[in-house]
Every structure is written in structure tokens, then in C-alpha cells.
C-alpha positions as CSV (number, residue, x, y, z in Angstrom):
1,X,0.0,0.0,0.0
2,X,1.2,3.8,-0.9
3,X,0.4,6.3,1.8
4,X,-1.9,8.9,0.3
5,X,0.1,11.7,2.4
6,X,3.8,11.6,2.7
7,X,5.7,14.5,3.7
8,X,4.7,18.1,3.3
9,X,1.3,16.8,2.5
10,X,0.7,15.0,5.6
11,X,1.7,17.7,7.9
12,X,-0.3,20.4,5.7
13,X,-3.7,18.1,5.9
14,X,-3.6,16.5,9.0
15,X,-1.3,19.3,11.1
16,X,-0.2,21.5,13.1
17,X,-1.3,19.4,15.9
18,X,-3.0,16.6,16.5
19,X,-4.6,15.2,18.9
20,X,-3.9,11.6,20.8
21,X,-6.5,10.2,23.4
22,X,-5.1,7.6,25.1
23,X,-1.6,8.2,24.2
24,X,0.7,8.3,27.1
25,X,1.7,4.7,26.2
26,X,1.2,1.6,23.8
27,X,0.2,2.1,20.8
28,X,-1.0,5.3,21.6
29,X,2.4,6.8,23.2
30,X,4.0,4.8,18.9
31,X,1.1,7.2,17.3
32,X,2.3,10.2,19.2
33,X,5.8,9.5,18.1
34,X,5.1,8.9,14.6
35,X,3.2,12.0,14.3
36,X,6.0,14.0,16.2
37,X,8.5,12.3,13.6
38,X,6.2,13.6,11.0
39,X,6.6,17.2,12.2
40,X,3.1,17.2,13.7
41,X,2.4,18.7,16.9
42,X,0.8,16.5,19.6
43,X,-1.6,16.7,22.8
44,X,-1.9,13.5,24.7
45,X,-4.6,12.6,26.8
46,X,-4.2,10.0,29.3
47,X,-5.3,9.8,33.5
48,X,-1.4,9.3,34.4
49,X,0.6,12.6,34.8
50,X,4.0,10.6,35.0
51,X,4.1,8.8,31.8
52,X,2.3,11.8,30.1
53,X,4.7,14.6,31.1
54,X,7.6,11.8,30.5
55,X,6.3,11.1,26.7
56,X,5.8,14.8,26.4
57,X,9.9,15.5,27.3
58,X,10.9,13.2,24.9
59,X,8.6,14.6,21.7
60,X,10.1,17.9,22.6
61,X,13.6,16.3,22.5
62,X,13.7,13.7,20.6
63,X,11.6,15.8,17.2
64,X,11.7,19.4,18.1
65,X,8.0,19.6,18.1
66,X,5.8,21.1,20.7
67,X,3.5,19.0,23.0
68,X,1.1,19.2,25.3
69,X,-0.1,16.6,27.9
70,X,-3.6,16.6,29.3
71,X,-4.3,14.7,31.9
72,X,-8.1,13.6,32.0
73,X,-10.3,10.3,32.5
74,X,-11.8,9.5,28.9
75,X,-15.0,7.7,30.7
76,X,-15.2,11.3,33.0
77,X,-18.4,13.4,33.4
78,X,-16.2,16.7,32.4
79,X,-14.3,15.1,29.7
80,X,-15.5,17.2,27.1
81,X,-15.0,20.5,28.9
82,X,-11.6,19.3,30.3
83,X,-10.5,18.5,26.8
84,X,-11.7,21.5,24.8
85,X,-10.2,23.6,27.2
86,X,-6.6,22.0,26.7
87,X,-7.6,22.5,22.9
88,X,-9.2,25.2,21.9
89,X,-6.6,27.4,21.1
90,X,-5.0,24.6,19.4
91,X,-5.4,24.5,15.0
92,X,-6.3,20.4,15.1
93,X,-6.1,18.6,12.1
94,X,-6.2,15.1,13.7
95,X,-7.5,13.2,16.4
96,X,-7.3,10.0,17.5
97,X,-9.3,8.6,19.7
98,X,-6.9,4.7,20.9
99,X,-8.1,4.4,24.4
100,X,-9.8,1.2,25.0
101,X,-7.9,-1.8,25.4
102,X,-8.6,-4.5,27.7
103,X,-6.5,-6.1,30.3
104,X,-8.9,-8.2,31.4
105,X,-10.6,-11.2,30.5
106,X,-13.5,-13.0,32.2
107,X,-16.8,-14.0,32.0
108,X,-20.2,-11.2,31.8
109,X,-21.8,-12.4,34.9
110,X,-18.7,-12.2,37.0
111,X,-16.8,-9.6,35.9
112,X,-20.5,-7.3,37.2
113,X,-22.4,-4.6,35.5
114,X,-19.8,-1.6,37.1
115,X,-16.9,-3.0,34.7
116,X,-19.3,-3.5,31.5
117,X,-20.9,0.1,31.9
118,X,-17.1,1.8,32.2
119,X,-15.8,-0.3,29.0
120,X,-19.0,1.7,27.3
121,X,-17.8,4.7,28.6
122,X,-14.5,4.0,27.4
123,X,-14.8,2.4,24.2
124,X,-18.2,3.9,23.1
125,X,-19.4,7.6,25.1
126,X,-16.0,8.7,24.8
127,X,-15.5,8.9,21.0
128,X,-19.4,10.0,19.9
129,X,-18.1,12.9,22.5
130,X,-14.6,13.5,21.2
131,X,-15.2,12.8,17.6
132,X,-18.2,14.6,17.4
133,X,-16.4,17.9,19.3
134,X,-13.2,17.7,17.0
135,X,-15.5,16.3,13.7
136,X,-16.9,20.0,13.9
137,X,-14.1,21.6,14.0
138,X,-12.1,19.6,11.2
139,X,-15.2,20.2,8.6
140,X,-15.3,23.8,9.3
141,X,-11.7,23.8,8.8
142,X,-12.1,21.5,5.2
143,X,-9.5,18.8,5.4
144,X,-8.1,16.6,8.7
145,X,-9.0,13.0,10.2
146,X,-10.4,11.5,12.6
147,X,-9.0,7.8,13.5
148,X,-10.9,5.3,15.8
149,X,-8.5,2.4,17.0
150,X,-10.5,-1.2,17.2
151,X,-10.1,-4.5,17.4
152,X,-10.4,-7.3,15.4
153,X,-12.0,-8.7,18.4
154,X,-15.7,-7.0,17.3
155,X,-15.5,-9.5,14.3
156,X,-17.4,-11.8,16.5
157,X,-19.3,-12.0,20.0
158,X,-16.3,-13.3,22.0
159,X,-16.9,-15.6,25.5
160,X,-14.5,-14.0,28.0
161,X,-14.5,-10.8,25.9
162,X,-18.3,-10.1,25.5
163,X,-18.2,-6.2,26.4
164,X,-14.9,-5.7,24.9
165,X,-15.6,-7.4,21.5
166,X,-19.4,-5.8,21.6
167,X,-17.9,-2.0,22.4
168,X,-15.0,-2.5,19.8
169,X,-17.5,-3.4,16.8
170,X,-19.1,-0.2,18.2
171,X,-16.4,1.8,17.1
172,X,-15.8,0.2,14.0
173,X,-19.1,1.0,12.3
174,X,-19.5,4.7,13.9
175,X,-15.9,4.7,11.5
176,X,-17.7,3.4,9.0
177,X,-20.4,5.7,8.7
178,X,-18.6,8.8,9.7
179,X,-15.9,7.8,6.7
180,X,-19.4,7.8,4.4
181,X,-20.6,11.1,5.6
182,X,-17.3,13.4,6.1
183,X,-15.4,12.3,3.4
184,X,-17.0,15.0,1.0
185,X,-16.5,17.5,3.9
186,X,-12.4,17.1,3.2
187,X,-12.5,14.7,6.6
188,X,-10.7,11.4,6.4
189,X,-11.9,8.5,8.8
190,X,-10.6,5.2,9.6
191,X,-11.2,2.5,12.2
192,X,-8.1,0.5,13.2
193,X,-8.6,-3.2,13.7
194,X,-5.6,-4.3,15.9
195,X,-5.1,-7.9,16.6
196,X,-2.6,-8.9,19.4
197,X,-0.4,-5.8,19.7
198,X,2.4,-5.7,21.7
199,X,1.9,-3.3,24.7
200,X,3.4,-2.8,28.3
201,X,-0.5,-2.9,29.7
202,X,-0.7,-6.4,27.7
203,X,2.6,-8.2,28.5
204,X,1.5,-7.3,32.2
205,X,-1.3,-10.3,32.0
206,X,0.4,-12.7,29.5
207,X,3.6,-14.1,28.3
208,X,1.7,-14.6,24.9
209,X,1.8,-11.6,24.1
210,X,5.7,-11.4,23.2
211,X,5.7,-12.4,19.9
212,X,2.8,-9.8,19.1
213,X,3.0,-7.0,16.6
214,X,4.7,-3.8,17.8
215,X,3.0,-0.6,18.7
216,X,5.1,1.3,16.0
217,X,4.2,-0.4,13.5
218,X,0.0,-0.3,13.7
219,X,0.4,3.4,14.3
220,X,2.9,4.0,11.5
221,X,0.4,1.8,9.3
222,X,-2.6,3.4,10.3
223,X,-1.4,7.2,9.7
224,X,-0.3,5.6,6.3
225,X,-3.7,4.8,4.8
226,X,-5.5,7.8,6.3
227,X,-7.7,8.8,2.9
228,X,-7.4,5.8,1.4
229,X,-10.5,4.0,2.9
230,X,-12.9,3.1,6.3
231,X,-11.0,0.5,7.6
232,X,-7.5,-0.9,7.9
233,X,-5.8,-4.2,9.4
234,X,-2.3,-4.6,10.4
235,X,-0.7,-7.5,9.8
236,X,-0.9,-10.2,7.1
237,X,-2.0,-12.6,9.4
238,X,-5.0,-10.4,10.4
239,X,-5.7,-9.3,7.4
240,X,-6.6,-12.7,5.9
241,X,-8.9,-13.4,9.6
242,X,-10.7,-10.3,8.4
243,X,-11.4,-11.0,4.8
244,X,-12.7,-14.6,5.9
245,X,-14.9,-12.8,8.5
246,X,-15.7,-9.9,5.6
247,X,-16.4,-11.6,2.5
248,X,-18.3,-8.8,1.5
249,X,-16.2,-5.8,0.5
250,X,-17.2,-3.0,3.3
251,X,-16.7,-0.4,1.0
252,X,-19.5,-1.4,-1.7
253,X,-21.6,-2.4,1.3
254,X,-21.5,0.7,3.1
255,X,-22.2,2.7,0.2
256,X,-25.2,0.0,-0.1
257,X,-26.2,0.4,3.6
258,X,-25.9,4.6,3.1
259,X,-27.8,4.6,-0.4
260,X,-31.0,2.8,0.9
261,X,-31.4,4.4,4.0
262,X,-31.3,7.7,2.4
263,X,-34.0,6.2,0.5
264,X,-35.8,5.7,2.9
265,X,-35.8,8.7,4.3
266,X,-35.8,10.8,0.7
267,X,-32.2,12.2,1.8
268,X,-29.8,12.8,-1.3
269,X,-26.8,10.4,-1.0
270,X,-23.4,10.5,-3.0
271,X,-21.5,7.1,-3.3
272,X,-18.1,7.4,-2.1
273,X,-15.0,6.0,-3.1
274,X,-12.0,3.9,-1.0
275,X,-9.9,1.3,-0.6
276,X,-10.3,-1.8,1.0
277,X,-8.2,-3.0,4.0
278,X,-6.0,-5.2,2.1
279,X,-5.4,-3.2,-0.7
């Protein structure tokens, strides 16, 4: 796959700043390096001040770029106001919402109704809020991106997983449809579908995890085939788990899904055009 934006032209569309929720580690601390290496700005959010003012130091250091951290709780009553605040004076071109993995795995009925309502804060009240704050800005502004990372864990209901796969396939089709509809505003979406990556949170519960795909490599990925389509896999491996699971090609079906709903409703619709993941 060719990068749509290299260069000048990925700093100029998705630039001066962007901004990274969940990014004081993991894959979201590789996508705050990536972007820093790309001459982009960057504002972290993330609950831990350490880590945060510590991955802050080093984008300053290491890439001569300015950045911010913002320390915040993504499943928080204020987060919207906390956030905005920290950004407002800040010309965003990109946010990335990659808060959301899961540490944990065990079954619905134990794990108790507290732990599956915070996952939905996380993985699902969280972005509507911060995509649809920083969505507004980037279509007045005509061009940026919004990226949602997932999991190739909402290909399927999942036993041990259940909330996690269920909130993940949330944020996969709110990419979907938000590639459909701000694509022609200049936006450029795309949902993330991680498998096993390799992450200090992760390698904390398992030993399996060693052998997993490094964090610099999905966010380096990912930034690569912003504009190019609604969703993207890392990994060969992955990749082929998703086409068996997809044997429809999403992009054809979700210009289906947007035509006849639209329909429907005797709304105008537009077809619009991408890549597929594996492209």
C-alpha cells in the first residue's frame, strides 16, 4: 500500500497538531511518536501525569516539536469540557481517539455490571463525545481525520470478551459511517482493527503476548492509509482473519447500507470511493 500523504502533504492536511486520546503509552504513546516524527504537533490525553509529562519531554527532545499533555479520564463526566479547554486554542487537524484496550478477561456475569458500563464509557461515550467535538471543528476547517482504533476482536461475540468485542465493533461502524458522511467534507476516517499488539499494559497479564506486533508499527500503518478507505488491518495474518470474517467488501456495502437508507428517508446520498483494507 502507498500512503496517500507523505511528507509536506501529511503535515499540511492532518497538522499543526493533533490530537492523541489515550496516548501516554502503547500504541497510543507509537502514534504520538510517529506523528512528532512527522513534524506534527501533539496533545496526549491520558489519567497518568507521569508517563504523560515523561512522553511529552521526549517529543520535545527527541523531534523538536511542541507538545502538550492533558491529563483527563476519557470515561469522566467533564471530559469534554476538560479537553476542549486544553484545545481550543489549538489548530487540530487530527484526532485519534486509541483508548480502550482490555487487560482483562473473564466471563459477563462475573466480571459485574460496574466493569461492562465503564468499557462503554471507554470504548463507546468517549468517541461519539470526542469525535463529534473535534469532527466539527475539522469540517469547518475542510480537510483533517479523525481515527478510531479497534479491534479485530468485534468481528465476533467473543466468551470471555463479550463487552470488549461488543464495544469495539461499536467503534468500527460509527468509522464506518462517519468515513461515508465526512469524506466529501475534506475529513478522512478510519477504524483500526488491531489484533494482538504488543503493549506494556498487555505483556503485564500474559507471556503470549511477546511475539505480538509492535505498537510502531499499527500506528505508522494506520497514519499511512488515512484517505485511502474506512477500515484498515495490520498484519498479514490479520488481514486474511478479516477478509474470511468480511467476505463482503465493506466499501461497496456501506455505500449500499448509506444509499438505501437515504431512500428511505428521501435524503440525497453521494456514493463514495476507497480502498479496501487489504489493498
Amino acid at each position: 500500500m502507498t500512503a496517500r500523504y507523505e511528507g509536506e502533504a501529511f503535515k499540511e492536511r492532518f497538522g499543526p497538531w493533533a490530537v492523541v486520546a489515550g496516548g501516554s503509552d502503547g500504541i497510543g504513546a507509537a502514534f504520538a511518536r510517529e506523528l512528532a516524527g512527522r513534524g506534527v504537533n501533539v496533545a496526549a490525553i491520558a489519567r497518568r501525569k507521569e508517563p504523560l509529562a515523561a512522553l511529552c519531554r521526549g517529543l520535545r527532545t527527541d523531534y523538536g516539536v511542541e507538545a502538550r499533555g492533558i491529563q483527563a479520564d476519557l470515561t469522566g463526566d467533564d471530559l469534554l469540557r476538560e479537553v476542549g479547554a486544553a484545545t481550543d486554542d489549538l489548530d487540530v487537524g487530527l484526532f485519534v481517539y486509541n483508548a480502550g484496550a482490555s487487560s482483562r478477561s473473564e466471563e459477563f456475569l462475573q466480571a459485574g455490571p460496574e466493569y461492562a458500563l465503564s468499557m462503554m464509557n471507554l470504548n463507546c461515550r468517549g468517541p461519539i463525545v470526542l469525535s463529534h467535538h473535534f469532527g466539527q471543528r475539522l469540517t469547518k476547517r475542510g480537510r483533517g481525520g479523525l481515527l478510531f482504533m479497534s479491534s479485530l476482536a468485534c468481528l465476533a461475540g467473543c466468551h470471555y470478551q463479550a463487552i470488549y468485542s461488543a464495544t469495539k465493533s461499536f467503534d468500527t461502524i460509527l468509522a464506518e459511517g462517519l468515513w461515508h458522511e465526512l469524506t466529501p467534507m475534506g475529513v478522512d476516517v478510519l477504524g483500526v482493527l488491531a489484533g494482538a499488539t504488543r503493549t506494556e499494559s498487555v505483556l503485564h497479564t500474559s507471556d503470549n503476548f511477546k511475539d505480538a506486533m509492535d505498537p510502531a508499527e499499527v500506528a505508522s500503518g494506520a497514519l499511512d492509509h488515512l484517505g485511502c478507505g474506512p477500515n484498515w488491518v495490520p498484519g498479514e495474518t490479520n488481514q486474511a482473519v478479516a477478509r474470511g470474517t468480511w467476505p463482503v467488501p465493506r466499501v461497496a456495502l456501506i455505500n449500499g447500507m448509506s444509499q438505501a437508507t437515504a431512500a428511505l428517508f428521501d435524503l440525497e446520498h453521494k456514493a463514495v470511493e476507497g480502498q479496501e483494507f487489504h489493498e
